[in-house]
Short mmCIF file of the C-alpha atoms (twelve columns), coordinates in Angstrom:
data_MODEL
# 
_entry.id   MODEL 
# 
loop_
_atom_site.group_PDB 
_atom_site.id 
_atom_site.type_symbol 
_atom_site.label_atom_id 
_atom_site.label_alt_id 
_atom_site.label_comp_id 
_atom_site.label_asym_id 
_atom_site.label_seq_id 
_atom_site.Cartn_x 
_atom_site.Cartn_y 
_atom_site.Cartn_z 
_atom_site.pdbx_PDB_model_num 
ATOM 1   C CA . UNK A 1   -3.415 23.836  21.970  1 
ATOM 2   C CA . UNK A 2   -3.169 19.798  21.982  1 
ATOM 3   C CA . UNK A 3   -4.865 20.024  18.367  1 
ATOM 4   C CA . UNK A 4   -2.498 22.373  17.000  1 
ATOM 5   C CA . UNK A 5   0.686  20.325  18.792  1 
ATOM 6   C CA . UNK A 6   -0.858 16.632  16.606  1 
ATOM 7   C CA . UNK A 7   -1.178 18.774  13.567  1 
ATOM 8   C CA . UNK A 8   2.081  19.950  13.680  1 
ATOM 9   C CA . UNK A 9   3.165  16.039  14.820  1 
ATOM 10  C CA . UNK A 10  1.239  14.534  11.550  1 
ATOM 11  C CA . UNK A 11  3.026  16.881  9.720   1 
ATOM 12  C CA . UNK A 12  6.229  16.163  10.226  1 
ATOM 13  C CA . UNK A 13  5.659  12.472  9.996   1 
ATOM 14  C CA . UNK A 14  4.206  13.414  6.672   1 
ATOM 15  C CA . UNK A 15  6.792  15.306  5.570   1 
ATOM 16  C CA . UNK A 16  9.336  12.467  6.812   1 
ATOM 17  C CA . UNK A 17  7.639  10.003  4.721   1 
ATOM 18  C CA . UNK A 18  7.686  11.899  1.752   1 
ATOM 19  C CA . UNK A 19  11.370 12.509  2.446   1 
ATOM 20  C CA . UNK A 20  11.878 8.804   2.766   1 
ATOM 21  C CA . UNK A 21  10.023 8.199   -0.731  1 
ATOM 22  C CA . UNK A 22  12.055 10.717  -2.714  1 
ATOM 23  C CA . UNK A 23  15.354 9.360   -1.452  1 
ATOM 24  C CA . UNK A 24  13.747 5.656   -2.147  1 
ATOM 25  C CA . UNK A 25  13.322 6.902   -5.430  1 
ATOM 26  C CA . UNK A 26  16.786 7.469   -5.656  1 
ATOM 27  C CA . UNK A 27  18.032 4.386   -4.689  1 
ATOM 28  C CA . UNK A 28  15.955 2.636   -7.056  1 
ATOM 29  C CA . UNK A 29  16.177 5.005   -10.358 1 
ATOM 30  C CA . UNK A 30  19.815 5.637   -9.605  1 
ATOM 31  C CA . UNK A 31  22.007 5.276   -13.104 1 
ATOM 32  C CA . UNK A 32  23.674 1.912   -13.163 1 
ATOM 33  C CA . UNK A 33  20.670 0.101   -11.365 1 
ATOM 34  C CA . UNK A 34  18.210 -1.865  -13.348 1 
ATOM 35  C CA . UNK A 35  14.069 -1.034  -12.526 1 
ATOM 36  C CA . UNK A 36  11.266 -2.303  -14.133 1 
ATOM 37  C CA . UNK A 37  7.980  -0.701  -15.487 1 
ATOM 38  C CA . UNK A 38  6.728  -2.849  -12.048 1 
ATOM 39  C CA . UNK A 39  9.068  -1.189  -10.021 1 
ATOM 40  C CA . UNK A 40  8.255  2.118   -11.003 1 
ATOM 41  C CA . UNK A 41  4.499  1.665   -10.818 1 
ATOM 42  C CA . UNK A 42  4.869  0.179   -7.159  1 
ATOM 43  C CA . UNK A 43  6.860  3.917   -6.617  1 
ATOM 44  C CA . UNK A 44  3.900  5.518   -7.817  1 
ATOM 45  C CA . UNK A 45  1.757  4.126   -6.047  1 
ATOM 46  C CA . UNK A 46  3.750  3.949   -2.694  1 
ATOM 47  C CA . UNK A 47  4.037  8.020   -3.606  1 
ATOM 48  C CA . UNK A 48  0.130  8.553   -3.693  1 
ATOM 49  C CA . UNK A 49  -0.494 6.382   -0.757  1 
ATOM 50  C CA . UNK A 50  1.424  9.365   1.222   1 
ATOM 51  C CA . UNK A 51  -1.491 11.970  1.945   1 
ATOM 52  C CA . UNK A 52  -1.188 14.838  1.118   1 
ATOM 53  C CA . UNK A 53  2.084  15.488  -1.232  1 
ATOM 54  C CA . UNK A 54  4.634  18.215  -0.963  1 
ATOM 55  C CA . UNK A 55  5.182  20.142  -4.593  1 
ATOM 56  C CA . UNK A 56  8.354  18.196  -4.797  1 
ATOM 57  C CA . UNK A 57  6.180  14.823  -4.543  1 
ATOM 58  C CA . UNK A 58  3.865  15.702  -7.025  1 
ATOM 59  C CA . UNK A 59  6.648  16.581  -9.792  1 
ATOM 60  C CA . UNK A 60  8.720  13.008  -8.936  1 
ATOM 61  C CA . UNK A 61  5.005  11.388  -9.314  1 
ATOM 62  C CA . UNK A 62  5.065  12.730  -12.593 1 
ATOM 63  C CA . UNK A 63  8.495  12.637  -13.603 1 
ATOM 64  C CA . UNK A 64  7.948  8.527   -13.130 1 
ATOM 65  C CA . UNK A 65  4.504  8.535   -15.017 1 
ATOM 66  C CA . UNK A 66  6.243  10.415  -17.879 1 
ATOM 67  C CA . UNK A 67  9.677  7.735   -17.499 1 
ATOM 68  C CA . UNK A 68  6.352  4.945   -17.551 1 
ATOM 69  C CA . UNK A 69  5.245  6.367   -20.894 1 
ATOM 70  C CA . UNK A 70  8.445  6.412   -22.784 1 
ATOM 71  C CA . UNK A 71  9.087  2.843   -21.517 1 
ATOM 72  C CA . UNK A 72  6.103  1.929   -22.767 1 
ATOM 73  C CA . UNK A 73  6.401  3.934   -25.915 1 
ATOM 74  C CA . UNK A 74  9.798  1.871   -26.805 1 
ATOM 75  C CA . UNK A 75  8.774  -1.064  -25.706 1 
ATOM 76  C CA . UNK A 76  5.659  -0.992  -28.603 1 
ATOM 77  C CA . UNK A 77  8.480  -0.385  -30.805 1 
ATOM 78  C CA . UNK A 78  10.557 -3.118  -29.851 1 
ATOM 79  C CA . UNK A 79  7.268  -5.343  -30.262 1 
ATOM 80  C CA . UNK A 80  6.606  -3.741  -34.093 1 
ATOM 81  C CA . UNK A 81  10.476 -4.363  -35.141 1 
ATOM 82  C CA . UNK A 82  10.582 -7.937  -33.647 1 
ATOM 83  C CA . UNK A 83  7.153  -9.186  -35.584 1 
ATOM 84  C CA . UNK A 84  7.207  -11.086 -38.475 1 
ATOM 85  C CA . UNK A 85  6.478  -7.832  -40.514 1 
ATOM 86  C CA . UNK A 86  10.272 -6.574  -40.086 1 
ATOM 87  C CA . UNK A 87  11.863 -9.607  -39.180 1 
ATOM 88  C CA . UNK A 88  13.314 -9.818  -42.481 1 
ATOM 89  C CA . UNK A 89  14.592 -6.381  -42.404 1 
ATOM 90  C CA . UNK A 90  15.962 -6.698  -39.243 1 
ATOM 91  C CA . UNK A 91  18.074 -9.782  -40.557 1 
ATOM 92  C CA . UNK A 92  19.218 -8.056  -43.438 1 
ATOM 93  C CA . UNK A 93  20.427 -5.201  -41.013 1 
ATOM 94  C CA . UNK A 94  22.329 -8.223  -38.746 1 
ATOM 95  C CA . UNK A 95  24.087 -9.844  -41.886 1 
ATOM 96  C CA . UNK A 96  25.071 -6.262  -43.220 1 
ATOM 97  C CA . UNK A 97  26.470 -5.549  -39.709 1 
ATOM 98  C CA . UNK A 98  28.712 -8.892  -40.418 1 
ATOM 99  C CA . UNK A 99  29.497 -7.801  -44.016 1 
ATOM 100 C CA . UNK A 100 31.041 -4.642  -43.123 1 
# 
């Protein structure tokens, strides 16, 4: 009976993490607030350091790995339109800007 009352006590410490890390989540990835590709990872992380996750742990763990891949995606593009390969057409796109 003691074993069954601490599993049911880890549980619900569990569980109360987990709830803590979703609403941490929130706070963080709110709109309006600014969070870095750091940030996020240390979220993931934090997430999977949890134990054993709920369902709705698992899908915010890959919600942020998916929100880590676009990032990552756009910033690559960012990189390729900033090199000295497009720098020129990115100037001509500035001075047309001004133009019109």
């Amino acid at each position: 009976m003691i074993y069954r009352s601490y599993e049911i006590h880890v549980f619900c410490l569990q569980a109360k993490q987990q709830l803590e890390w979703l609403s941490s989540i929130e706070r963080k990835i709110a709109p309006g607030t600014a969070a870095t590709l750091q940030d996020v990872r240390r979220l993931i992380e934090s997430g999977l350091g949890l134990g054993k996750l709920h369902l709705s742990c698992g899908h915010a763990i890959s919600e942020l790995r998916k929100l880590i891949s676009t990032c990552q995606h756009y910033e690559l593009k960012a990189a390729r339109l900033l090199s000295n390969k497009y720098a020129y057409q990115i100037i001509c796109i500035i001075s047309l800007k001004y133009y019109f």
